[in-house]
FIROKOL-162614 format. One record per atom (N, C-alpha, C): residue number from 1; residue in one letter; atom name; x, y, z. Coordinates in pm, whole numbers. Each point is the difference from the previous one (the first is absolute). Last residue first. Example, Ala and Ser with C-alpha at 12.3 -4.5 7.8 and 13.67 -1.06 7.14 Angstrom:
2
     n   res   atom        x        y        z
     2     S      N     1285     -225      708
     2     S     CA       82      119        6
     2     S      C      -77      109       73
     1     A      N       29     -572       -7
     1     A     CA      -89      119        0
     1     A      C       90      120        0
***
This chain:
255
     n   res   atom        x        y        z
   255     X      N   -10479     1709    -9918
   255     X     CA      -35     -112      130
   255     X      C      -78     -151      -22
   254     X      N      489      231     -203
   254     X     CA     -121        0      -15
   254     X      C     -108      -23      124
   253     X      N      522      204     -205
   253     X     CA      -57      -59      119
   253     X      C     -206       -6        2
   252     X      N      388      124     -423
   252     X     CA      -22       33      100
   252     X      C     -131     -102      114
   251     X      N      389     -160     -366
   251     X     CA     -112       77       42
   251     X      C      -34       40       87
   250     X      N      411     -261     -166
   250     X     CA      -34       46      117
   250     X      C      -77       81      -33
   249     X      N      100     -376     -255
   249     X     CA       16      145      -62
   249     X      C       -6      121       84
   248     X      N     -135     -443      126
   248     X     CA      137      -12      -30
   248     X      C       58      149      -43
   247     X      N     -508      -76       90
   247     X     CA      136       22      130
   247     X      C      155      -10      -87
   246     X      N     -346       11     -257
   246     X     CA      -17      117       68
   246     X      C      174      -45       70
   245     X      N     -170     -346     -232
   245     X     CA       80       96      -66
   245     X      C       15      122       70
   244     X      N     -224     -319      238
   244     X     CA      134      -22      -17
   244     X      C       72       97      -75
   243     X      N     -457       -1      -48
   243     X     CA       42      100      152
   243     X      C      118      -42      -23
   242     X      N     -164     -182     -377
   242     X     CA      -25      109       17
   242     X      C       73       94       83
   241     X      N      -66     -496       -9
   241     X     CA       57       43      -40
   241     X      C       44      144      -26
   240     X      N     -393     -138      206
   240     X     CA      134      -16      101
   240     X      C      121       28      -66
   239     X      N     -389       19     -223
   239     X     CA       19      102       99
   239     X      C       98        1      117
   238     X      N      -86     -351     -352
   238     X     CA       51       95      -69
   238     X      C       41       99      118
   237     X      N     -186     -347      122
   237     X     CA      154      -37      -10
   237     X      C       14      156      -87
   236     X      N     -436      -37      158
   236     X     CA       68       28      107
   236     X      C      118      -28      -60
   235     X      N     -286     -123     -322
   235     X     CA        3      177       69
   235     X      C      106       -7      117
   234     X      N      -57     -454     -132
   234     X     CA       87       68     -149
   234     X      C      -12      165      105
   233     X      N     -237     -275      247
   233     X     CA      131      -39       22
   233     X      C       79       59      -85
   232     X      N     -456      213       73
   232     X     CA       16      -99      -23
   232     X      C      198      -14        2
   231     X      N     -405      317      319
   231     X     CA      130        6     -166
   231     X      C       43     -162       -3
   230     X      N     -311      229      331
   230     X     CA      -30      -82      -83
   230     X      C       74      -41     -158
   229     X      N      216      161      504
   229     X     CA     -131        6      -70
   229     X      C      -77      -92     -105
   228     X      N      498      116      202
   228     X     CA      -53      -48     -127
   228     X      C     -146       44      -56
   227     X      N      338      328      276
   227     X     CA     -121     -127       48
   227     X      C      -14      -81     -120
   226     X      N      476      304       89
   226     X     CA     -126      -64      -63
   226     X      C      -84     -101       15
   225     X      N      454      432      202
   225     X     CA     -127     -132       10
   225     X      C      -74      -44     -113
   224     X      N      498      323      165
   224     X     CA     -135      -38      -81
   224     X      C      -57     -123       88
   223     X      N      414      150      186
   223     X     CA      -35       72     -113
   223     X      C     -133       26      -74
   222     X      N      271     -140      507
   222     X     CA     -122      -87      -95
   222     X      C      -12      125     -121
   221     X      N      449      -21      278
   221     X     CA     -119       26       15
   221     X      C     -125      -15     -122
   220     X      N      510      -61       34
   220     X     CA      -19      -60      134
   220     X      C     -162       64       20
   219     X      N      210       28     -430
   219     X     CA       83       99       72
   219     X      C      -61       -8      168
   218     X      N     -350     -253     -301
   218     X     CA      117      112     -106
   218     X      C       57       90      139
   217     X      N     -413     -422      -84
   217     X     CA      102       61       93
   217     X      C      117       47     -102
   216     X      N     -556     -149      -77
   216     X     CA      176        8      -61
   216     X      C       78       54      104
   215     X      N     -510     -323      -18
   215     X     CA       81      126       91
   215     X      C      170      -14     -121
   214     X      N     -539     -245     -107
   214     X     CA      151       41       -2
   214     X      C       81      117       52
   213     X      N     -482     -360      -23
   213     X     CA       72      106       44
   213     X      C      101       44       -2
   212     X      N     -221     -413     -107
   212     X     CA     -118       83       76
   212     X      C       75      155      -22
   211     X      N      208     -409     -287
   211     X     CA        9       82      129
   211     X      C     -126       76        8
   210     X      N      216     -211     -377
   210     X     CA     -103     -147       30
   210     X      C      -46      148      175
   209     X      N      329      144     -257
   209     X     CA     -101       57      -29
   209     X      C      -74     -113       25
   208     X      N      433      -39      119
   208     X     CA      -85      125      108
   208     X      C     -138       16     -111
   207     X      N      276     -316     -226
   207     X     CA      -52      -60      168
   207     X      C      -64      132       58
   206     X      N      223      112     -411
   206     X     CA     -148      -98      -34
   206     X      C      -22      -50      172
   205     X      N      325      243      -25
   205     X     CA      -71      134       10
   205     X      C     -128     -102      -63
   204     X      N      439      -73      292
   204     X     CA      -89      -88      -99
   204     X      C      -99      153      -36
   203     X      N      282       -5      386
   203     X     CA       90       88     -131
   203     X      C     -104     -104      -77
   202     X      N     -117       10      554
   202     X     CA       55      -66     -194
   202     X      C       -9      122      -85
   201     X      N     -175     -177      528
   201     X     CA       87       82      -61
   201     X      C       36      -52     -134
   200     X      N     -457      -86      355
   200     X     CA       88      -32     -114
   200     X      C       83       90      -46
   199     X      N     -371     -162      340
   199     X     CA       64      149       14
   199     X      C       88      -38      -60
   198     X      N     -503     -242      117
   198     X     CA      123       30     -101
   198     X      C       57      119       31
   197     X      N     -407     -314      251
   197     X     CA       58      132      -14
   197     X      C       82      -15      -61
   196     X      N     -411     -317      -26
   196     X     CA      128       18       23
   196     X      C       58      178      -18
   195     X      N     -459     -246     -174
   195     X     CA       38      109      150
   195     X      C      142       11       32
   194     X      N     -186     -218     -386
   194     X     CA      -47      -79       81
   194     X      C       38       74      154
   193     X      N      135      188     -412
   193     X     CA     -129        5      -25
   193     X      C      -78     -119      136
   192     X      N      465      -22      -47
   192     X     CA      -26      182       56
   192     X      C     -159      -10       -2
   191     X      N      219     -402     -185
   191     X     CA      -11       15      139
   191     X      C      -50      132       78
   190     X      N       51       -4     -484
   190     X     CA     -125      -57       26
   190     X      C       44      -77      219
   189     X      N      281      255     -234
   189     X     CA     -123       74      -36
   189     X      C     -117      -66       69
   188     X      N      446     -207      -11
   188     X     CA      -52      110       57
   188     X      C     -104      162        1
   187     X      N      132     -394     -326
   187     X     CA      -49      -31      163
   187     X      C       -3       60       95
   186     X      N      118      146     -449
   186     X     CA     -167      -26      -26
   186     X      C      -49      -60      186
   185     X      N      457      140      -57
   185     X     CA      -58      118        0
   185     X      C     -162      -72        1
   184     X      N      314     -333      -71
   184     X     CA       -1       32      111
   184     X      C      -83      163        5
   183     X      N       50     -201     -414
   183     X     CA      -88     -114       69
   183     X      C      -17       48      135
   182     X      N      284      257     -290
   182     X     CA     -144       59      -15
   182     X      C     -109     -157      106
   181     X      N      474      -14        0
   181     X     CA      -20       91       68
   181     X      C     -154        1      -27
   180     X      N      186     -353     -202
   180     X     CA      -51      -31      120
   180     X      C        1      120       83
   179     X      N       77       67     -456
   179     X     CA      -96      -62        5
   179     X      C      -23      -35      163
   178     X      N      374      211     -144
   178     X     CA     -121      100      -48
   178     X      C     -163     -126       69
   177     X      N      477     -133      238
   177     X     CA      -16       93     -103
   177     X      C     -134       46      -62
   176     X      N      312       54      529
   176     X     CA     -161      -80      -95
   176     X      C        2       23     -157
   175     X      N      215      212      368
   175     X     CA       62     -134       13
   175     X      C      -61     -101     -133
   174     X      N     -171      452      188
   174     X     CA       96       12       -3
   174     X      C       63      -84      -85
   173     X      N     -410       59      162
   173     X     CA        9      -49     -108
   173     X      C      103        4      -28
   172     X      N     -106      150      408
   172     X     CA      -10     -170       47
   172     X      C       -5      -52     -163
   171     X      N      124      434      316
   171     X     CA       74      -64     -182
   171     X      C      -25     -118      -39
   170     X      N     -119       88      456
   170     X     CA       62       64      -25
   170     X      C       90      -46     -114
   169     X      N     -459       -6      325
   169     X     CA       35      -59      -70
   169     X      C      109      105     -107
   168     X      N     -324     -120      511
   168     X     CA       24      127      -81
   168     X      C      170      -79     -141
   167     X      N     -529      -62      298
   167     X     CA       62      -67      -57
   167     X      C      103       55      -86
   166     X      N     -320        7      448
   166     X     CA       27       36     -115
   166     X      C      107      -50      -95
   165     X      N     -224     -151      400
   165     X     CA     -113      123       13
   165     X      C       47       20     -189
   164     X      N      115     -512       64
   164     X     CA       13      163       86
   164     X      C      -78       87      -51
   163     X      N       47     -504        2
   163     X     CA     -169       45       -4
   163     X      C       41      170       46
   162     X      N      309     -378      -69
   162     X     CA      -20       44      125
   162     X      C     -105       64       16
   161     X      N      106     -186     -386
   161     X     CA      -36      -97       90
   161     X      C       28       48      103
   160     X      N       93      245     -345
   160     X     CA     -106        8       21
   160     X      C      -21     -153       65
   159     X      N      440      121     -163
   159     X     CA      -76      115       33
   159     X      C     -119       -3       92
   158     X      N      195     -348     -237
   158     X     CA       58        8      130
   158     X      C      -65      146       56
   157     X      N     -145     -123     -441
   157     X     CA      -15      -95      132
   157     X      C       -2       -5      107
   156     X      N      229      209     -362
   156     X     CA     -112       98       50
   156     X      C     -118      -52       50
   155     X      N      461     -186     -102
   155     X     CA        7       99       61
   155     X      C     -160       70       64
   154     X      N        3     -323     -304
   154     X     CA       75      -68      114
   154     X      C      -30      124       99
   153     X      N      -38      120     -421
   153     X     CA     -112      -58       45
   153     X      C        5      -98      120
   152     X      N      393      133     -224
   152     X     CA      -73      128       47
   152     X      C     -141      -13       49
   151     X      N      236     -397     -177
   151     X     CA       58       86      112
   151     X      C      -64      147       67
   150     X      N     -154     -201     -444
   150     X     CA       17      -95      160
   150     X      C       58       62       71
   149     X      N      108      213     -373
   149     X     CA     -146       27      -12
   149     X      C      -58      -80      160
   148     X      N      429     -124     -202
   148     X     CA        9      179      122
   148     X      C     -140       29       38
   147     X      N       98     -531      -72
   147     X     CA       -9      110      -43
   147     X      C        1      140       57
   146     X      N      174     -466      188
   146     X     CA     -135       62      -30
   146     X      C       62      133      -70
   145     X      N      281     -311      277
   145     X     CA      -65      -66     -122
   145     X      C     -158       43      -74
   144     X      N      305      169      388
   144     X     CA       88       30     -106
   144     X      C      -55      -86     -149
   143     X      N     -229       40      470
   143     X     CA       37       94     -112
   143     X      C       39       39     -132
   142     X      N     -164     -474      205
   142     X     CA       65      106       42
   142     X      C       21      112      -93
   141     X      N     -434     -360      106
   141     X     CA      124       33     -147
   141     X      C       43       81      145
   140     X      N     -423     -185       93
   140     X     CA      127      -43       86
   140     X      C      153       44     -105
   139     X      N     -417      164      -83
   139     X     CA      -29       55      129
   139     X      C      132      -92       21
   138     X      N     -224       46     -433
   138     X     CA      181       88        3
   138     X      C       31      -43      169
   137     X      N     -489      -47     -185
   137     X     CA      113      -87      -77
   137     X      C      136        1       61
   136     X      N     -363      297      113
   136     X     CA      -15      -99      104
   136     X      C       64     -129      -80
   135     X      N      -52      501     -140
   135     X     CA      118      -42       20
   135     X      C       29     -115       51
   134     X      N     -340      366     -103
   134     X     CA       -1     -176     -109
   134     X      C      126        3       29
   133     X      N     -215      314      334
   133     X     CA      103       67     -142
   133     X      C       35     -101     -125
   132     X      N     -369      -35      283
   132     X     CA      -23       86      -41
   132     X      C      140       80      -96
   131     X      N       50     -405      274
   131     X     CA     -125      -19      -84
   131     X      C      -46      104     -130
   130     X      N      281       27      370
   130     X     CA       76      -64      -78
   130     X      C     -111      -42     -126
   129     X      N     -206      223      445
   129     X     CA      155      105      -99
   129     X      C       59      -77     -121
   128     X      N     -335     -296      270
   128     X     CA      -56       96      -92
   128     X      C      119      122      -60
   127     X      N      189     -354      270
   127     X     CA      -82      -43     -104
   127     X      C      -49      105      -70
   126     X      N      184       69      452
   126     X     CA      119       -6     -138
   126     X      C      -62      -48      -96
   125     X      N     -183       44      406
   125     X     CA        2      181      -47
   125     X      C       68      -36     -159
   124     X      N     -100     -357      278
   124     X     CA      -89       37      -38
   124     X      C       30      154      -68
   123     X      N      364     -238      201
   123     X     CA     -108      -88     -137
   123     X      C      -88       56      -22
   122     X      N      211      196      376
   122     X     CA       73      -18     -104
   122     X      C      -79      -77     -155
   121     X      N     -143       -8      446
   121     X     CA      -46      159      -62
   121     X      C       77       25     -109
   120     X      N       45     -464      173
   120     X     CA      -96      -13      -24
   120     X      C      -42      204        2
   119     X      N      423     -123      165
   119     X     CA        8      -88     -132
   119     X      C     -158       56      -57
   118     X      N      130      375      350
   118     X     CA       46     -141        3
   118     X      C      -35      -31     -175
   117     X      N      233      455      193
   117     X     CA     -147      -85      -73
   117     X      C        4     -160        8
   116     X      N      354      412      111
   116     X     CA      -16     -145       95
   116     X      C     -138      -50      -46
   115     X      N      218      345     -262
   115     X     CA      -58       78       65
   115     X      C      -59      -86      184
   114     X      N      275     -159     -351
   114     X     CA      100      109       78
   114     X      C     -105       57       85
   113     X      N     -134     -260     -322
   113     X     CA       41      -88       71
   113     X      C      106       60      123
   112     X      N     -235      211     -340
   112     X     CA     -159      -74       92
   112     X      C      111      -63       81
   111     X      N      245      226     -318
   111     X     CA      -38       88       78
   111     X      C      -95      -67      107
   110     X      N      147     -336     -352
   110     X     CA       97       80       63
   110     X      C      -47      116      112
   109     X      N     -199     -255     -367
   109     X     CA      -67      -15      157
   109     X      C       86       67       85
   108     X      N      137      -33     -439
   108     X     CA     -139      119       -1
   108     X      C      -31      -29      147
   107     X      N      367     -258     -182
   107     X     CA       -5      151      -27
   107     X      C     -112       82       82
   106     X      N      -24     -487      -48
   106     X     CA       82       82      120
   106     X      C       41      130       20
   105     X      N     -210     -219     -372
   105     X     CA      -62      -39       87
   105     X      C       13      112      132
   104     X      N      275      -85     -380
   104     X     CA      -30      158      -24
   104     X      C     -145        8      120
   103     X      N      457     -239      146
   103     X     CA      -83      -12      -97
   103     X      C     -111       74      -13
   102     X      N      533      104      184
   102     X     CA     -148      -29       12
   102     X      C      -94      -33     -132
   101     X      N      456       98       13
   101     X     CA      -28      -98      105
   101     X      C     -113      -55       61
   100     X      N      112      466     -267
   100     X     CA      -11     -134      -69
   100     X      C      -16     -175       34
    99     X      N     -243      520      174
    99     X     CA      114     -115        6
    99     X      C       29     -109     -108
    98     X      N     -245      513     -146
    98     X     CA       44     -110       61
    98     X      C       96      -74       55
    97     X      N      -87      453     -225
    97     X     CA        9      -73      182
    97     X      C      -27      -93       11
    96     X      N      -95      275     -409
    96     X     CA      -53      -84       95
    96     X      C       21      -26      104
    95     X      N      173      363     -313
    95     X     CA       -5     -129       -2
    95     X      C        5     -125       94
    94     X      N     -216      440       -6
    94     X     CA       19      -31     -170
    94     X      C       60     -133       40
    93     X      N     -362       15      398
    93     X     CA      149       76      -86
    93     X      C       21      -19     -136
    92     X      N     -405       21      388
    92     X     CA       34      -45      -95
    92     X      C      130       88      -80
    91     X      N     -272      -72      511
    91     X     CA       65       29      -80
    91     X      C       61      -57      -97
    90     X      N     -363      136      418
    90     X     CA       12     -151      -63
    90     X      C      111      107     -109
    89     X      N     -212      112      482
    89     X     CA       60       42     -120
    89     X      C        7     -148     -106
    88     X      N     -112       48      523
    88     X     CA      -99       78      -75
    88     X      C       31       65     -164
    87     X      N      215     -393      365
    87     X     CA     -141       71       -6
    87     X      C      -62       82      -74
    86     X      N      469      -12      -20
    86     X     CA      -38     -170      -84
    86     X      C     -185        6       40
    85     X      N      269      368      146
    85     X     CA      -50      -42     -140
    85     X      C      -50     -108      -40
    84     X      N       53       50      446
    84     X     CA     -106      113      -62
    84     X      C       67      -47     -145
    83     X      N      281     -188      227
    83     X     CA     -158      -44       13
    83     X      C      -46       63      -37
    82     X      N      356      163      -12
    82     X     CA       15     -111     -119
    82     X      C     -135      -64       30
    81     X      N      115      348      294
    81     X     CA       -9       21     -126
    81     X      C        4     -104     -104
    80     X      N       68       30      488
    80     X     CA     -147      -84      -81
    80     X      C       38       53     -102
    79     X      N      337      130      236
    79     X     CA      -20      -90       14
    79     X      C     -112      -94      -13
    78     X      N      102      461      -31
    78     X     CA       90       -5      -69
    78     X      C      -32     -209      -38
    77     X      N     -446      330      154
    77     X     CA      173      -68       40
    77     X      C       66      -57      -87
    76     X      N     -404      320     -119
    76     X     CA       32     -101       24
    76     X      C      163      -41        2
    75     X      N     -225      410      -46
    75     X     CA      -24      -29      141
    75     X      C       59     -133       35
    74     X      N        1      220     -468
    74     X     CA      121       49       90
    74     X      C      -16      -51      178
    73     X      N     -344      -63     -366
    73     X     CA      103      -87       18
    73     X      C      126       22       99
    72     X      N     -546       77       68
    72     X     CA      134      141      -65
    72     X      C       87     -113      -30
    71     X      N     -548     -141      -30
    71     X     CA      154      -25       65
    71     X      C      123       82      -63
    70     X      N     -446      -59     -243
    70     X     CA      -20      142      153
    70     X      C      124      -52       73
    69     X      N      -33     -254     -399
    69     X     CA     -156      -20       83
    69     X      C       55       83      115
    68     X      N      392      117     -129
    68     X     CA      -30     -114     -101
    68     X      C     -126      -40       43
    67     X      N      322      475      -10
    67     X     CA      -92     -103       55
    67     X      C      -68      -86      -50
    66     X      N      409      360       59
    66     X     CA      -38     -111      -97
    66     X      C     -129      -47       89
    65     X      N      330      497       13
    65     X     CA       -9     -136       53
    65     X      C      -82      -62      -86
    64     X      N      350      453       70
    64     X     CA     -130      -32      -60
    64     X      C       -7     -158       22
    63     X      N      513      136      -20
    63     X     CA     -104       40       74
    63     X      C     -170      -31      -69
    62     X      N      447     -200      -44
    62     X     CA       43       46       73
    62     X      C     -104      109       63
    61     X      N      -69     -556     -131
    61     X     CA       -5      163      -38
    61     X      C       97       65       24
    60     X      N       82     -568        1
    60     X     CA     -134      143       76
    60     X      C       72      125      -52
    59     X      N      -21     -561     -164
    59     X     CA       69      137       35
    59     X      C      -57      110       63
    58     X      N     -212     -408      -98
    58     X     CA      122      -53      -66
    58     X      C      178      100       70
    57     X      N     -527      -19      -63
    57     X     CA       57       27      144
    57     X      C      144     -104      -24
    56     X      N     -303      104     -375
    56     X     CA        0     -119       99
    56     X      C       65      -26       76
    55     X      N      -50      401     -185
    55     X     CA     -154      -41       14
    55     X      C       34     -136       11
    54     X      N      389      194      -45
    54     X     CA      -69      117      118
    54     X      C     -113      -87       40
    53     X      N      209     -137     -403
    53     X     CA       64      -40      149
    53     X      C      -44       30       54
    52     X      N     -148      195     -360
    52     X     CA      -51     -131      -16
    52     X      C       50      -44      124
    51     X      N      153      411     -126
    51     X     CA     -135        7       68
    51     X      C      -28     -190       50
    50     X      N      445       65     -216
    50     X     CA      -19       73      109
    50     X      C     -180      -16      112
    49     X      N       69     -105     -495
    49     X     CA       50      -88      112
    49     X      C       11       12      117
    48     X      N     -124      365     -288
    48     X     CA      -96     -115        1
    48     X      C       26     -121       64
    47     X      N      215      456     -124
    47     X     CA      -40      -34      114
    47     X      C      -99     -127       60
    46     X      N      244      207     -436
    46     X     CA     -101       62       55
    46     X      C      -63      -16      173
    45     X      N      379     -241     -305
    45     X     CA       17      116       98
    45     X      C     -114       86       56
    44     X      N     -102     -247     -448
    44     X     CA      111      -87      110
    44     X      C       60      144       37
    43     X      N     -457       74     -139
    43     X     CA      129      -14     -150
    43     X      C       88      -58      142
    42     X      N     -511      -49       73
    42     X     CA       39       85      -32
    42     X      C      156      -46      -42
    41     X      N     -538     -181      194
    41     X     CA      104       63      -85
    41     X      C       89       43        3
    40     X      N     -407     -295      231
    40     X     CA       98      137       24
    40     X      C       97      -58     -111
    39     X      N     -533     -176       94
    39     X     CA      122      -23      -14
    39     X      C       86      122      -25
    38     X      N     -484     -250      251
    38     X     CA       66       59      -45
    38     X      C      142        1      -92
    37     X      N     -502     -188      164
    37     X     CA      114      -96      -86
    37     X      C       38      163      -36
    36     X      N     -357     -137      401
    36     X     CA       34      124     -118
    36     X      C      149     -123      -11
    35     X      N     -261     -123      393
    35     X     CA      -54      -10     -124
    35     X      C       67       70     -139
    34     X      N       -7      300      409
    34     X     CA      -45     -181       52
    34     X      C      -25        1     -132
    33     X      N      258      436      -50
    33     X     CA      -75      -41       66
    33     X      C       12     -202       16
    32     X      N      356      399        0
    32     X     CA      -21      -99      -77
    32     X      C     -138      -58       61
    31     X      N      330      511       12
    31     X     CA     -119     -103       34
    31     X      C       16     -145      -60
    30     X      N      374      461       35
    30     X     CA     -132      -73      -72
    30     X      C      -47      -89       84
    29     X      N      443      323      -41
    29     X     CA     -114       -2      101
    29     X      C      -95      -55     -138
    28     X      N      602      168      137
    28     X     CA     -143      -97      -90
    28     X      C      -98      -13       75
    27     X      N      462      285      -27
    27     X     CA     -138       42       74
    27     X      C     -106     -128      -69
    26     X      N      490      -49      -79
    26     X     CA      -27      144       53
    26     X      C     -131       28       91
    25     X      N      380     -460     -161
    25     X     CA     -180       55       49
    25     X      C       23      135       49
    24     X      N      406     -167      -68
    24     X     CA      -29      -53      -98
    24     X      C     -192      -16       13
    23     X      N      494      301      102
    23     X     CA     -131       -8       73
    23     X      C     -100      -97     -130
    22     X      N      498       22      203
    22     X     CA      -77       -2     -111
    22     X      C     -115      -26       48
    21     X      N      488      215      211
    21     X     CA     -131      -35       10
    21     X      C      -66      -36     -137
    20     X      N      555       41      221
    20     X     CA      -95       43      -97
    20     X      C     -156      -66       32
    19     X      N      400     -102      270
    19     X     CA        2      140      -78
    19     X      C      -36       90      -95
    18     X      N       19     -414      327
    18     X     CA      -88       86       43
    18     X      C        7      145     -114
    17     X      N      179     -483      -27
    17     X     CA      115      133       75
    17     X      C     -113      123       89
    16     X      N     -213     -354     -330
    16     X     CA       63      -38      170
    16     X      C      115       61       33
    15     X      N     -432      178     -223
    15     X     CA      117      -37      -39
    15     X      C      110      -46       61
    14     X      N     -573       82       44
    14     X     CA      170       95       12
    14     X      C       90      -92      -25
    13     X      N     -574       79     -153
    13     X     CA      145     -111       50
    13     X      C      109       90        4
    12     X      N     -581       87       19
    12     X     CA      158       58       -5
    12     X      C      132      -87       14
    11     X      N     -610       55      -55
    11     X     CA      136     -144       30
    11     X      C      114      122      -17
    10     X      N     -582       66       45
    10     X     CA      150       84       -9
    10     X      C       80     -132       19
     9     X      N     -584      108      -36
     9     X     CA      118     -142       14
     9     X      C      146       66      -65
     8     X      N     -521      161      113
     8     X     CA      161       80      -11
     8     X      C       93      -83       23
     7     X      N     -417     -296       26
     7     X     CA       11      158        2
     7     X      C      147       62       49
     6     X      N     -327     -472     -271
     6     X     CA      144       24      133
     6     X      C        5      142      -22
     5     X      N     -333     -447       72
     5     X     CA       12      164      -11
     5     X      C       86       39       -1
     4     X      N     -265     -468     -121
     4     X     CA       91       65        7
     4     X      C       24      170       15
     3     X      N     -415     -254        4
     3     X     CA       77      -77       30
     3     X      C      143       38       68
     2     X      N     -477      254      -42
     2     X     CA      156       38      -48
     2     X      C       53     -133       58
     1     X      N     -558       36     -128
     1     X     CA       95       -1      112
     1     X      C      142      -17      -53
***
């Protein structure tokens, strides 16, 4: 079953004189099934920020639409839109988003507490996530007294204590150096392997290969694909490495 659908997804920005157009999505169309740990590619301008807004109703189209468990986004009011995400998205940034005013406790209940959860759905959802990320040390530290490696594991807390359909994550090794990126790629593997949906943007070409799946976007439309399959983390980095060389060198258009 298609978690995510998005078909002929078009963006066009005009220029606030009106006097020029950039069309920064031409025609994009893919799937994301229930469960699947995807990730998108491609060289800055390709359109990848662009899409990423779209899919957390961040922004709307200018044509072709989105659907998230069979919901068009474009239906949803200007004025739930932040409910619906905080319902059905969980999100991880390069750099974090956190409050600093908040403790890293407070960080994460944040969405349960917007969402009006009382004290006692709060405790119980917040043990096993903190558990599973070994963060139940750090829970009253502030931000600013934790590691980047902490923090991002803060972050991907906050994600998933709303229990969303999906989970869409943007340069989340960005920020990170070698060692607490590969710690965060190994955790999201292993949350994905526990059913979680993943929809991950990154220029990492070691993080997209921890990936079920890799979409490239080139010139506002999906260029290539690669299933992993049964390719191991080294196969898939090479083959990812590979298609990059394609795309940069503008090759021709694959399916």
């Amino acid at each position: 079953m298609s978690m995510l659908e998005v078909t002929h997804l078009k963006k066009v920005y005009t220029t606030r004189f009106g006097g020029n157009q950039i069309q920064a999505l031409s025609d994009v169309t893919f799937s994301v099934e229930e469960g699947e740990y995807a990730a998108i590619m491609g060289e800055s301008g390709s359109g990848k920020t662009t899409l990423l807004n779209i899919l957390a109703a961040l922004d709307k189209p200018t044509g072709g639409e989105v659907l998230l468990n069979g919901k068009n986004l474009q239906t949803v009011k200007d004025k739930e839109r932040s409910a619906f995400r905080r319902d059905n998205l969980g999100f991880v940034f390069q750099d974090f988003n956190l409050l600093d005013t908040f403790t890293v406790q407070d960080n994460i209940l944040l969405p349960l507490v917007l969402s009006g959860c009382n004290y006692h759905q709060m405790e119980s959802r917040l043990q096993p996530v903190v558990e599973k990320l070994g963060i139940e040390a750090i829970l009253k530290k502030y931000p600013y007294e934790i590691s980047g490696g902490q923090k991002q594991r803060t972050a991907v807390a906050r994600a998933l204590i709303t229990r969303p359909k999906m989970i869409l994550a943007d340069e989340p090794t960005g920020a990170l150096d070698s060692r607490a990126a590969d710690n965060l790629t190994r955790l999201f593997s292993e949350i994905n392997a526990e059913g979680q949906t993943i929809l991950m943007v990154t220029h990492s070409i070691r993080a997209a290969s921890s990936a079920g799946r890799v979409l490239f976007i080139r010139d506002g439309e999906v260029f290539h694909q690669i299933y992993k399959g049964s390719m191991s983390d080294e196969e898939m980095f090479e083959k990812i490495s590979n298609t990059l060389t394609i795309l940069t060198r503008g090759g021709e258009r694959r399916g």
